[in-house]
DRENPABA-963716 format. One record per residue (C-alpha): residue number from 1; residue in one letter; x, y, z. Coordinates in steps of 0.5 Angstrom, whole numbers. Layout:
REM DRENPABA-963716
+-----+------+-------+-------+-------+
|  nr | rest |     X |     Y |     Z |
+-----+------+-------+-------+-------+
| NUM |    a |     X |     Y |     Z |
...
+-----+------+-------+-------+-------+
REM end
This chain:
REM DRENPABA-963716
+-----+------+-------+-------+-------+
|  nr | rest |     X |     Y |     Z |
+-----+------+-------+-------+-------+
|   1 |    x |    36 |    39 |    13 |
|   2 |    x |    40 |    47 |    11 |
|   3 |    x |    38 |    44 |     4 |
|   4 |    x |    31 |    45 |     5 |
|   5 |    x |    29 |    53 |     7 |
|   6 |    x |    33 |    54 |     1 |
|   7 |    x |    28 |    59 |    -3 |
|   8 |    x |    30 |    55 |   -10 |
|   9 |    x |    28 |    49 |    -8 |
|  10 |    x |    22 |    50 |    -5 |
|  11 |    x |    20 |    53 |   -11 |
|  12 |    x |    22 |    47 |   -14 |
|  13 |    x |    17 |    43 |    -9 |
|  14 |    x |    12 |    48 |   -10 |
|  15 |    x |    11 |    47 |   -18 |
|  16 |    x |    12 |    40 |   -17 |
|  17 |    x |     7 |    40 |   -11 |
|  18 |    x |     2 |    44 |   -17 |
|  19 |    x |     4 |    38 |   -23 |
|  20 |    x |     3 |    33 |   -17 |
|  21 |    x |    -4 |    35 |   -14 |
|  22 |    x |    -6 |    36 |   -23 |
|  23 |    x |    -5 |    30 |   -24 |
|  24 |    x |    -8 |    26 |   -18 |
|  25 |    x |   -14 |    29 |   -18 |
|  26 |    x |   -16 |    26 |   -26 |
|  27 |    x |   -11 |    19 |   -25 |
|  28 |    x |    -8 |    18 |   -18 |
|  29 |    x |    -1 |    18 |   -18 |
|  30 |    x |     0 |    25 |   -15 |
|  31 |    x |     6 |    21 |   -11 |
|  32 |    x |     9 |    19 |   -16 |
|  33 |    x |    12 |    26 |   -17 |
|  34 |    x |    11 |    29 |    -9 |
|  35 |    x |    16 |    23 |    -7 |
|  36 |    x |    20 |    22 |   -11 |
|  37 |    x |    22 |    30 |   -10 |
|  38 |    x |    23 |    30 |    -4 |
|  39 |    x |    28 |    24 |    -3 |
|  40 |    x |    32 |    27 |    -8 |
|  41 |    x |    33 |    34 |    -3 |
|  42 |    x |    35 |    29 |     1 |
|  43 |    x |    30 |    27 |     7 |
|  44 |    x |    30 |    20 |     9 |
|  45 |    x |    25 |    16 |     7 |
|  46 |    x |    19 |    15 |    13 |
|  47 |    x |    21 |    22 |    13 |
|  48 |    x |    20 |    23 |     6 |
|  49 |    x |    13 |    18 |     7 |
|  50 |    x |    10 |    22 |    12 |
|  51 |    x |    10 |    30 |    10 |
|  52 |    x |     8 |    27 |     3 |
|  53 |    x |     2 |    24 |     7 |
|  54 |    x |     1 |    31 |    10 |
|  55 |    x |     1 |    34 |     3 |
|  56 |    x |    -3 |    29 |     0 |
|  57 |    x |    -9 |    31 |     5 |
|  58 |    x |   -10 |    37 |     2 |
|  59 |    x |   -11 |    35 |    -5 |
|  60 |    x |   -14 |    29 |    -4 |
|  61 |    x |   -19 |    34 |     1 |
|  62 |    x |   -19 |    38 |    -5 |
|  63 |    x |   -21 |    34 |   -11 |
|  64 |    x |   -27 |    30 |    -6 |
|  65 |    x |   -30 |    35 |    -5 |
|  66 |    x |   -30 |    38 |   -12 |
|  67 |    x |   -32 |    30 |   -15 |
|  68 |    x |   -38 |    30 |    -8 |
|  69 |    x |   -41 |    37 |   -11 |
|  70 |    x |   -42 |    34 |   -18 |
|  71 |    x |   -45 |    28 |   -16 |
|  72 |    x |   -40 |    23 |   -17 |
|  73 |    x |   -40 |    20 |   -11 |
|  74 |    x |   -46 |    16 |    -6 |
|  75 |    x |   -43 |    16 |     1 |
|  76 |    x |   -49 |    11 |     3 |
|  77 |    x |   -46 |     6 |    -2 |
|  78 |    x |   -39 |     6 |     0 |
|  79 |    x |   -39 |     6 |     7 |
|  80 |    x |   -36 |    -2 |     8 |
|  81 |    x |   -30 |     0 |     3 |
|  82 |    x |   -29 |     5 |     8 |
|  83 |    x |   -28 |     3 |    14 |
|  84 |    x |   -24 |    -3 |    11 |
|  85 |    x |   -20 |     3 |     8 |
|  86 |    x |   -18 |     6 |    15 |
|  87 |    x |   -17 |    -1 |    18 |
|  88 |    x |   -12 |    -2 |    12 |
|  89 |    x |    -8 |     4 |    13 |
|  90 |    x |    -7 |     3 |    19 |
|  91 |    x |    -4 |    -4 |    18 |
|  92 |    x |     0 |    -1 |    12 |
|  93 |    x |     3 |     5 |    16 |
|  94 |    x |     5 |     0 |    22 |
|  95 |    x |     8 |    -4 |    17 |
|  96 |    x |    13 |     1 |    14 |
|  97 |    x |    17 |     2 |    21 |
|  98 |    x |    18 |    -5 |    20 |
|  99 |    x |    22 |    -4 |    14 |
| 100 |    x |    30 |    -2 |    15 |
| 101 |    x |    31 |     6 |    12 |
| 102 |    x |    36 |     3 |     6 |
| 103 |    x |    32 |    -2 |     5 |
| 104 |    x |    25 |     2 |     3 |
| 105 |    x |    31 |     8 |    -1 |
| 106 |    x |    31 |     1 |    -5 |
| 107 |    x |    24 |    -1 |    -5 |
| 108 |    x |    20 |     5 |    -7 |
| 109 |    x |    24 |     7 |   -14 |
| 110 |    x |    23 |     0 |   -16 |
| 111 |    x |    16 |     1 |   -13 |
| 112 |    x |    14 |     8 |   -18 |
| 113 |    x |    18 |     4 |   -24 |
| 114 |    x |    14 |    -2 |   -24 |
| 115 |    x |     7 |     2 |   -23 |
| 116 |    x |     9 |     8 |   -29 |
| 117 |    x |    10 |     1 |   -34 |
| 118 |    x |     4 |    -2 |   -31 |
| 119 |    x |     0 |     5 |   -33 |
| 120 |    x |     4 |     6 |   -40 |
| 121 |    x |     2 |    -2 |   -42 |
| 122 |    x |    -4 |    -3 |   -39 |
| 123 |    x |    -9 |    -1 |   -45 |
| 124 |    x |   -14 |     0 |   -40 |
| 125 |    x |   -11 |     3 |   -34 |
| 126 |    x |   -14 |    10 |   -35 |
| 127 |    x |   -20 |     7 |   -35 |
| 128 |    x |   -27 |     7 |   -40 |
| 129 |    x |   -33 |    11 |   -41 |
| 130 |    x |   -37 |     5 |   -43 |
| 131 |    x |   -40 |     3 |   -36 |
| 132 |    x |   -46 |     5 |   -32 |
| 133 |    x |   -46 |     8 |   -25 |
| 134 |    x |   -48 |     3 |   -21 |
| 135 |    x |   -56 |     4 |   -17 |
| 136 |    x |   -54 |     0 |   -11 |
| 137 |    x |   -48 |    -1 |    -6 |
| 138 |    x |   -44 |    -5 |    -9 |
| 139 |    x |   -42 |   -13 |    -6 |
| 140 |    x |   -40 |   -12 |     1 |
| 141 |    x |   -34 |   -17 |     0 |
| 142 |    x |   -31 |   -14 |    -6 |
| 143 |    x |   -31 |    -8 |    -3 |
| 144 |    x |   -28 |   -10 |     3 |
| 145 |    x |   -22 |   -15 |     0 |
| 146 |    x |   -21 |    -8 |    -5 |
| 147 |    x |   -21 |    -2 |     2 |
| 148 |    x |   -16 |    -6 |     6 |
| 149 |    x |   -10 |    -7 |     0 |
| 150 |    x |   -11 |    -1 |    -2 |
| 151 |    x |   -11 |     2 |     4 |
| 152 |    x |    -6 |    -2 |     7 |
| 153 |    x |    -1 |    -1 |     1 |
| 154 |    x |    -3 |     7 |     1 |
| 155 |    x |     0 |     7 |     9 |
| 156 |    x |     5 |     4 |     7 |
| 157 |    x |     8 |     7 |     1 |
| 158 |    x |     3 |    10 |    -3 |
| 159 |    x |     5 |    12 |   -10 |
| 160 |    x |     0 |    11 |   -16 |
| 161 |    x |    -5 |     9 |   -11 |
| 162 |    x |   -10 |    14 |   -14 |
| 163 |    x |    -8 |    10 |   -21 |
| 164 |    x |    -9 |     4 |   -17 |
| 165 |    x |   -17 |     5 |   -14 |
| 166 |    x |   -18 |     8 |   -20 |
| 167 |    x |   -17 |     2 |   -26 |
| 168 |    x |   -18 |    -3 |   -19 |
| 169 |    x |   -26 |     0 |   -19 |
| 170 |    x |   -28 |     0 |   -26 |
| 171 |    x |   -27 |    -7 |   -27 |
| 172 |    x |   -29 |   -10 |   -19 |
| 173 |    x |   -35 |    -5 |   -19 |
| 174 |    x |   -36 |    -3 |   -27 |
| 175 |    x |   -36 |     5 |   -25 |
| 176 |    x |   -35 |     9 |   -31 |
| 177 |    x |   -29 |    13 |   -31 |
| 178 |    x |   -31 |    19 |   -27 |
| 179 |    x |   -35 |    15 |   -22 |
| 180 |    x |   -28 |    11 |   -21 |
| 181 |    x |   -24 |    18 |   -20 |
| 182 |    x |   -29 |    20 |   -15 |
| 183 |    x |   -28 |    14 |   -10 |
| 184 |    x |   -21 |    14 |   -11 |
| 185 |    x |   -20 |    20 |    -8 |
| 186 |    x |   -25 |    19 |    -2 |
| 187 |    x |   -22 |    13 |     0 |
| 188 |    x |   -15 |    16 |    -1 |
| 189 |    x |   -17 |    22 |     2 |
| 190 |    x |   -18 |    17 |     9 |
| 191 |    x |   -12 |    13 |     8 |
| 192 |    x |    -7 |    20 |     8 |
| 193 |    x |   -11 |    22 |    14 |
| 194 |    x |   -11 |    16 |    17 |
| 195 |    x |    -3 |    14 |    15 |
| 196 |    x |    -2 |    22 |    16 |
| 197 |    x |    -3 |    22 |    24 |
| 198 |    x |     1 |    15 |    26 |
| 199 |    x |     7 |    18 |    22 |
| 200 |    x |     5 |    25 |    26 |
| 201 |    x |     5 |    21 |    33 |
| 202 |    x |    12 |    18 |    32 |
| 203 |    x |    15 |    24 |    29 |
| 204 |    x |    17 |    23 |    22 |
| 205 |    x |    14 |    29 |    19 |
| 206 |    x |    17 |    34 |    16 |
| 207 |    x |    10 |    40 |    18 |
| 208 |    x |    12 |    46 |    14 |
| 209 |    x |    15 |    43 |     7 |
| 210 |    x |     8 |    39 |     9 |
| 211 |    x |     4 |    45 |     9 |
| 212 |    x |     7 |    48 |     3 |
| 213 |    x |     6 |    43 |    -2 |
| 214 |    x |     0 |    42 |     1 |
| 215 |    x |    -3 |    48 |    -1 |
| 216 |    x |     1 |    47 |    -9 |
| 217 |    x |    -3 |    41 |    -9 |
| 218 |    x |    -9 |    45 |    -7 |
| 219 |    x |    -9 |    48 |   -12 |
| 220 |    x |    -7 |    43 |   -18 |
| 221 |    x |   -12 |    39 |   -15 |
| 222 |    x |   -18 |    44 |   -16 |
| 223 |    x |   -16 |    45 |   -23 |
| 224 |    x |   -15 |    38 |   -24 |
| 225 |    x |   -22 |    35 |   -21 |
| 226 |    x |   -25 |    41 |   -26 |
| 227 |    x |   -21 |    38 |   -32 |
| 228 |    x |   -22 |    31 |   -32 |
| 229 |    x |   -30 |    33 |   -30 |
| 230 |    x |   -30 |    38 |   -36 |
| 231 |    x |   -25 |    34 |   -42 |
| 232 |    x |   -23 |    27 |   -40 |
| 233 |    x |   -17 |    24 |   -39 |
| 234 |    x |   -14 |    23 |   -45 |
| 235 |    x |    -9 |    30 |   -45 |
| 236 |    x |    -5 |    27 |   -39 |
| 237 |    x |    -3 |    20 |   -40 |
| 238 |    x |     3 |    22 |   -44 |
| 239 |    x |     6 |    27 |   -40 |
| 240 |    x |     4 |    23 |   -33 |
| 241 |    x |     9 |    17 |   -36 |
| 242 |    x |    14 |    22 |   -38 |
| 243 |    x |    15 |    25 |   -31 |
| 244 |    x |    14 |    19 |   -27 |
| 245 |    x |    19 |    15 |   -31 |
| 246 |    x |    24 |    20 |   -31 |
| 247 |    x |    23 |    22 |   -24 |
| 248 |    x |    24 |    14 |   -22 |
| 249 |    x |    30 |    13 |   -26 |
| 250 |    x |    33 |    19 |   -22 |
| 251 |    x |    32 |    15 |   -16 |
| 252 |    x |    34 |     9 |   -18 |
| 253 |    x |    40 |    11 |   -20 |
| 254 |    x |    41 |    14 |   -14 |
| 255 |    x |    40 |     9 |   -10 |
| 256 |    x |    43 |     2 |   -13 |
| 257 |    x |    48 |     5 |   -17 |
+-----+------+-------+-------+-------+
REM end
């Protein structure tokens, strides 16, 4: 763990931190990124899951708030996607103490590439502006299928799954994009807090590299959540592939070959 006070490398996870918490705010996937980068320094994967939870919590605090100001997201109407989200968490992040360490090292590159092709094919997975924000709750059971997968899959591993609540709820509840942004990190926002203390409870987090990111995906969070307010999405989509992809490679390689 020398490798980890190393002033070059926490410069490194600062910057990606920065990209991270950026991207997160307008598509989700700021995992995708903040993982990756700590594994490849060496931190053993529940490890690496749990100070990635810690991190998350501040920008996913971060860009909430910035949607919540702006009248993006009607707490009333969510309420069951919430509850089903922090019981889903729950599940997920006891179910990855189950997972033998080499074997999730394997799963989560896998994990990461699948969902960067997903994103990079998929015609709609950024979203569209065509829709209406909705007037009233959205179906209770729809809500509640769509908190605890989600939920369960962000306790258990957890990148793209910004990406995932995003492209799930525009097409589940018909959200325009921004509405479908703003739900995808409050809800997030419930799943890193929620996976963040039973990682914490059973001391699988690394809480000075945890904060640090933390405070770089602060930051980009705040400039992201502006930008995705004020210009859209579009911009981001070809570096987001590019970064994920080659990240995941990275990982990959390192892993089964």
């Amino acid at each position: 763990m020398e490798l980890l006070i190393d002033p070059s490398q926490l410069l490194l996870l600062a910057v990606i931190g920065i990209i991270a918490g950026f991207i997160d705010a307008i598509v989700g996937g700021g995992g995708l990124l903040s993982i990756p980068a700590l594994l490849t320094m060496g931190i053993p994967p529940h490890l690496a899951l749990g100070t990635n939870k810690l991190a998350a919590c501040f920008g996913s605090f971060t860009s909430s708030y910035t949607y919540y100001k702006q009248q993006l997201f009607v707490p009333k109407f969510w309420r069951l996607c919430a509850i089903a989200t922090f019981v889903g968490a729950i599940l997920g992040s006891g179910l990855v103490f189950l997972i033998n360490s080499a074997w999730l090292e394997k799963l989560l590159p896998l994990l990461i590439i699948s969902i960067a092709i997903y994103t990079l094919f998929s015609p709609k997975a950024m979203g569209s502006k065509t829709y209406t924000p909705p007037k009233e709750s959205p179906d209770r059971t729809k809500q509640s299928v769509q908190g605890l997968i989600l939920g369960g899959y962000d306790g258990f591993a957890g990148p793209g799954i910004g990406a995932f609540w995003t492209v799930s709820s525009i097409s589940l509840h018909k959200l325009p994009l921004l509405e479908s942004c703003a739900l995808a990190r409050i809800m997030t926002l419930i799943s890193n807090i929620t996976a963040l203390a039973i990682f914490a409870f059973l001391g699988q987090v690394n809480w000075i590299l945890g904060l640090w990111m933390g405070l770089c995906m602060m930051a980009g969070s705040f400039i992201g959540a502006r930008s995705a307010i004020r210009f859209g999405i579009p911009f981001i989509k070809p570096l987001f592939i590019i970064s994920v992809v080659s990240i995941a490679a990275h990982l990959a390689w390192s892993a089964w070959v």
